[in-house]
C-alpha positions, 0 to 999 in steps of 0.5 A: 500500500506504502509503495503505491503512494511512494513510488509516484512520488518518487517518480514525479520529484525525479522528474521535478529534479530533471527539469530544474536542475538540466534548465538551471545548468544549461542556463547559469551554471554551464557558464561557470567554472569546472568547481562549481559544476562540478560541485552542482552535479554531486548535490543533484545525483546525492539527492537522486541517491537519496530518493533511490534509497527511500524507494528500496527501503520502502520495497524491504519494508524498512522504516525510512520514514520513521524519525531520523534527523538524516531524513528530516535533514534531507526533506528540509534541504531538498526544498530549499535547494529545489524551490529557489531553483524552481521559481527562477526557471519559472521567470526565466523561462517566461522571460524567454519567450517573451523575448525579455531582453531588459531581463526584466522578468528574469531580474524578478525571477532571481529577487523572487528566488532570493526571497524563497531561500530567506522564507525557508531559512526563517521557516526552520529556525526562527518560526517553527521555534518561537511559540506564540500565545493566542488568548481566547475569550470564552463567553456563555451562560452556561459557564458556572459562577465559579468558574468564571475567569477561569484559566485553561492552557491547550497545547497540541501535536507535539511530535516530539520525535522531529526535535532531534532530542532538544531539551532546550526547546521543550523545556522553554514550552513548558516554562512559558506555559507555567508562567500562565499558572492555569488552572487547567491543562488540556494537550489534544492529541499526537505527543509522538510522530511514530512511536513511545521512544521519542518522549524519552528525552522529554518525559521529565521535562513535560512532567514539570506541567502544573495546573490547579486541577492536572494536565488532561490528554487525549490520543491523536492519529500519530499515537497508536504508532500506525506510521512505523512498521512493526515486526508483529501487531504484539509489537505495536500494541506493546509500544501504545501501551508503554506510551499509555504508561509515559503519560501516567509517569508524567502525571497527565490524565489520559482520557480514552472515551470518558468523562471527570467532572472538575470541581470549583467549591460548589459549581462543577464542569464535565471535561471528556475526552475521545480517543483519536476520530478520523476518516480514513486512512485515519482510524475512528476509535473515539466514541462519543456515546461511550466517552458520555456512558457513565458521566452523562451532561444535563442541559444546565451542565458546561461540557467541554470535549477533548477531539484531535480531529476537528472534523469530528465537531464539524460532522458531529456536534455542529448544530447537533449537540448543543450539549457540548459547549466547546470542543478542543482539537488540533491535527490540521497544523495549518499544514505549516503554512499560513498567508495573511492578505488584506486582513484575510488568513489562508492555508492550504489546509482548508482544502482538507479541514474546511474548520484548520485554525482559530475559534468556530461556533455553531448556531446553538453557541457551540464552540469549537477551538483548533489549535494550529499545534507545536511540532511538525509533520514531514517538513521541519518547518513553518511559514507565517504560522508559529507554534500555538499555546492557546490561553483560554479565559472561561467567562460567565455571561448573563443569561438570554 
């Protein structure tokens, strides 16, 4: 199945590599000395070796993908040697044709290029490591008087395994979250990107978390380690149950289809969580029957759920469930790229997750949050979208 969605790809990007890298040479670097020939040839056929391997360790069934810093150091410098590359053919080959003999288009083409190499650099190492807070103002009736003003932190996607074991970054998300002294913890969903090991490094540090009334977590797509390969199912099932086991050692509370009740003096919330919903190739084990089986809302009762899928609030409670207030989720990243324009947000994301960032709400006053998250997928960057804490202030309105 894997080998069905790589080779494609596979093929397309030797096909990409072709034509950019044969255009740019026979146009710029033809004209250079032996060296810098020399020297652009050996990068194109290391990233041809590169895309060869994946191809054979897939066909063997190795796990290529599975978090390596040589693989996440070879996705970033592809795009960044390619796209540059890319944009300048682009301009270059226009400017030919229509016969662009200022080199105006040309000229463009190169400012342009320039400006992808800045973006992509920035993308790595300033924004995809400078967290932002988002404050999120949360206004019902149906909030109870105790609970007014009360502080929740969300978080989401941490997918520790693409930090390549820093500490530094972690421990800096953590203190910055503390320093809100919330009286709640909410993370929704996909702490790993392939299995339990990656929170190795990081456990005592996330154990370091501290709210009023504990950290809560739910499951993601990424934590039921369906995107390694194991040896045996017995393997992957040993692998979710020791994850399962690394958040009792942080002392998060994991819910799995269920329910607690947070109490504040005389006035009580319910805070359910559901474990991981999704349409394929995404499982769907959150059950939304089940996580209300034995705490089961009244309509007076605040009712805040815990779903990494976004989806599942817009197919499923949405103008359906008045009886949950506000629903928490993460999973769309904004697939790591945002563009603001004349005071609109875009993201190729909304073509998958219509609902990919910010707060929704519903006809009945239903809320949803989705949290753009932490860590990254695939390429180790993100471009106009920052990792998110979301700071979320419950307040107590009067009623209708």
């Amino acid at each position: 199945m894997i080998l069905r969605i790589i080779i494609p790809i596979a093929i397309l990007l030797i096909v990409f590599n072709g034509i950019t890298a044969g255009y740019i040479y026979n146009t710029t670097i033809k004209k250079r000395n032996k060296i810098i020939k020399s020297i652009y040839i050996v990068i194109n056929l290391i990233f041809l070796f590169f895309i060869a391997a994946t191809i054979i360790a897939m066909s063997q069934g190795k796990n290529f993908l599975a978090p390596d810093r040589h693989m996440v150091f070879f996705v970033y410098y592809y795009i960044l040697f390619y796209i540059p590359q890319f944009i300048f053919m682009l301009f270059s080959f226009v400017g030919n044709r229509l016969k662009d003999s200022g080199g105006i288009i040309r000229g463009i083409g190169k400012i342009l290029s320039i400006a992808a190499i800045v973006t992509l650099i920035w993308g790595k190492f300033h924004t995809a490591m400078t967290p932002e807070v988002l404050t999120y103002k949360i206004q019902s009736p149906e909030i109870p008087v105790a609970f007014n003003n009360y502080k929740i932190i969300q978080f989401s996607d941490l997918h520790t395994g693409n930090f390549n074991n820093d500490t530094v970054f972690i421990q800096q998300l953590v203190d910055s979250i503390n320093s809100y002294n919330p009286d709640l913890i909410l993370f929704t969903g996909d702490i790993v990107s392939y299995h339990s090991k990656e929170l190795d490094p990081y456990l005592n540090i996330l154990k370091g978390l501290k709210a009023k009334d504990g950290v809560f977590a739910v499951m993601g797509n990424h934590d039921y380690s369906d995107y390694y390969k194991w040896d045996s199912d017995k393997d992957r099932e040993n692998d979710l149950l020791n994850l399962k086991s690394y958040f009792k050692k942080m002392n998060w509370k994991l819910l799995d289809n269920e329910s607690v009740i947070i109490r504040n003096n005389n006035d009580s919330i319910i805070l359910a969580g559901m474990e991981n919903w999704g349409e394929p190739p995404f499982h769907a084990f959150g059950d939304i029957n089940k996580t209300f089986e034995v705490i089961k809302p009244k309509t007076s009762d605040y009712v805040i759920l815990m779903s990494h899928n976004p989806e599942f609030w817009r197919q499923h409670v949405m103008n359906q469930r008045a009886d949950i207030d506000l629903t928490l989720s993460g999973h769309t990243h904004a697939m790591q790229f945002v563009v603001r324009f004349n005071n609109k947000t875009y993201s190729p994301a909304s073509i998958r997750y219509p609902l990919w960032g910010g707060l929704y709400e519903d006809a009945s006053n239903s809320k949803l949050l989705v949290n753009v998250g932490i860590g990254n997928v695939f390429y180790p960057m993100r471009i106009g979208v920052k990792p998110e804490i979301s700071y979320i202030i419950l307040n107590r309105t009067a009623e209708k």
